[in-house]
N, C-alpha and C positions, 0 to 999 in steps of 0.2 A: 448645481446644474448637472443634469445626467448625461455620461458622457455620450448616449445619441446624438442627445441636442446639442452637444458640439460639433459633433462630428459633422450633423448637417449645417451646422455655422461655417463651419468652415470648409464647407465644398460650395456653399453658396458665395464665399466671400472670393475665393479664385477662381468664377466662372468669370470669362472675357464679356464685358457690356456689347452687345449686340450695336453693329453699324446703322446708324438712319438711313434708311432706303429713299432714295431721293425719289418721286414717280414720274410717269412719261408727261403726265401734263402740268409738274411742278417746272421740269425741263423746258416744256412748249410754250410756257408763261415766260420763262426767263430771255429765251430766243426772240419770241417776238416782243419784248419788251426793248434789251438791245436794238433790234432792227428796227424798231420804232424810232427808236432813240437817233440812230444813223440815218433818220430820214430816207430810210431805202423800205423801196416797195416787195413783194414777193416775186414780181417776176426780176425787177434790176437783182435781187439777192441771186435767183436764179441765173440769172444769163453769167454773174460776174463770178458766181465760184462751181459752176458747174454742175450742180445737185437741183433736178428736176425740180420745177415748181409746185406739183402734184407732195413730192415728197416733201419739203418745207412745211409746206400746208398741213398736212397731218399731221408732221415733227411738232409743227404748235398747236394742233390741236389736241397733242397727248394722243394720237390712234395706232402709232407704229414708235416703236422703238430699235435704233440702227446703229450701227459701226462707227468706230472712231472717227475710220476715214472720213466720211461724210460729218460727223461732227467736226473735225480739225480743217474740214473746206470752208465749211459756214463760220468758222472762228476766225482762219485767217481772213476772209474777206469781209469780216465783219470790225477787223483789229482789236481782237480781243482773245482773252488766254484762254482757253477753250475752257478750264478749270471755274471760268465764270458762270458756261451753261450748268454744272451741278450744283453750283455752291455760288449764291448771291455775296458773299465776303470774299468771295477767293480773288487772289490777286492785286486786293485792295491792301494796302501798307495802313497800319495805324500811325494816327499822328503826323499823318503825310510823312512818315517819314521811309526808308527802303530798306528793309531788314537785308541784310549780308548771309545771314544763317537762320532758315526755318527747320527748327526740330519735328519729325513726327512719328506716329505709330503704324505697324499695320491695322490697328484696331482701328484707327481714325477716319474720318472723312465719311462722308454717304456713299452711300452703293446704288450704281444703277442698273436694274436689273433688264440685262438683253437675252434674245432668243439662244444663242451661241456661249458666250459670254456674260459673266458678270463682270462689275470693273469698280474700282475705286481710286479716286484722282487722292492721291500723296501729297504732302506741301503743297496744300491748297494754295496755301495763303505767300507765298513766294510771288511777287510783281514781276511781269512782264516776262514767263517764263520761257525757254527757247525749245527745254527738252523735259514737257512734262513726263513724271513719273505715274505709274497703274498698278495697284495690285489689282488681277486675274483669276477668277476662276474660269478653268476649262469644261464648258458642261458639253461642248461638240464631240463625235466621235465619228461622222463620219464626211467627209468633203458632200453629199449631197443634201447635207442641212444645211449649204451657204448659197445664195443666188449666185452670187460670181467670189471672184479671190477679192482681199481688199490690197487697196494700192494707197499709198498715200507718199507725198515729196519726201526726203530725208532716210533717215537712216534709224534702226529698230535694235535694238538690246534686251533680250530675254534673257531672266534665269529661272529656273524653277525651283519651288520653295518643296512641289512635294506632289508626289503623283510621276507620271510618263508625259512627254509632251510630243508629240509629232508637229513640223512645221512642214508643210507641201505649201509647194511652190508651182508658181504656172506654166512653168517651165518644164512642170513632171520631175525635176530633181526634189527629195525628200530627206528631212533629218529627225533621227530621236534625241531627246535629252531625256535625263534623269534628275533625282534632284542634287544640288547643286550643281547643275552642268548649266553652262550657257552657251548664246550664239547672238552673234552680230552681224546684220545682213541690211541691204538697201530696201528698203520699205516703198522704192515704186515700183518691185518686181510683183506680181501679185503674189500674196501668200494669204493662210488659213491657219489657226493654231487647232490641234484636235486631242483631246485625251487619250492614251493608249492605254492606262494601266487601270486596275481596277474600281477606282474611285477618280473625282471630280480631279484634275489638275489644280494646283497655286501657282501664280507664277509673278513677276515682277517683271513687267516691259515701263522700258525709256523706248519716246522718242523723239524725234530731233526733225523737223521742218529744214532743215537748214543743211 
């Protein structure tokens, strides 16, 4: 074999397998399939977690794709791991039984692709989770790409993998990170993550409902 053809053997052997992209109306199926399931109509979904019945509607019909926040409304009020809107296995224990330690990659999981944000749910497959995990990309740069700040109950854990991060707060107080830097901050203050540095942000957020 001629050493080209090695050489491209082996740039093609250590390229990363590209994430399944999960899409807006693989999501919208999932949503209202749950909601079906809970015997809840679109306006009771509405009234009970707060997220416009206009916006649900679209949410299932794949027309808009949105914020955690508003996914982690419609999950809690629906009792289920939010990890179940991208991933129909997530959450589900094999064997009926409750894994103790779910191993994973950042290569792993589907990606759902949002206006601000890209995101990828971590240890899908972990039951009954309290503080899902996300890897982040930062594609924002500037606070008037966002309709408002997001808020959500519990408490928020960022680190960055690689890039600048700016967190603005509603409050008009603002933080940089770099990478490996972190910050831990109450997630019903409103905030915004934004990219400062030359390229797209990575970042790893936990959060916690709780």
């Amino acid at each position: 074999m001629a050493s080209s053809d090695r050489s491209e053997k082996k740039r093609g052997a250590s390229q990363s397998p590209q994430p399944a992209v999960v899409t807006r109306e693989e999501v919208g199926a999932r949503l209202r399939a749950i909601r079906k399931a809970r015997e809840m109509t679109l306006k009771m979904l509405s009234a009970k977690s707060g997220i416009a019945l206009s916006t649900i509607s679209k949410m299932e019909l794949g027309q808009i794709a949105v914020s955690y926040e508003k996914f982690g409304a419609i999950a809690r009020t629906l009792k289920v791991d939010v990890s179940r809107l991208f991933d129909a296995e997530a959450g589900a224990a094999s064997n009926g039984r409750q894994p103790t330690v779910v191993k994973t990659s950042l290569n792993a999981g589907t990606q759902y692709i949002a206006g601000n944000y890209n995101s990828r749910m971590l240890s899908a497959d972990f039951p009954g989770k309290i503080m899902p995990p996300m890897l982040g990309q930062v594609l924002s740069r500037d606070p008037g790409q966002f309709a408002d700040y997001i808020r959500h109950p519990g408490q928020e854990f960022v680190m960055v993998l690689s890039g600048r991060v700016k967190i603005q707060f509603e409050s008009g107080e603002s933080i940089e990170l770099k990478a490996r830097e972190s910050a831990y901050f109450n997630s019903s203050v409103g905030h915004i993550y934004l990219s400062v540095g030359r390229g797209d942000a990575q970042i790893v957020v936990v959060c916690s409902d709780m």
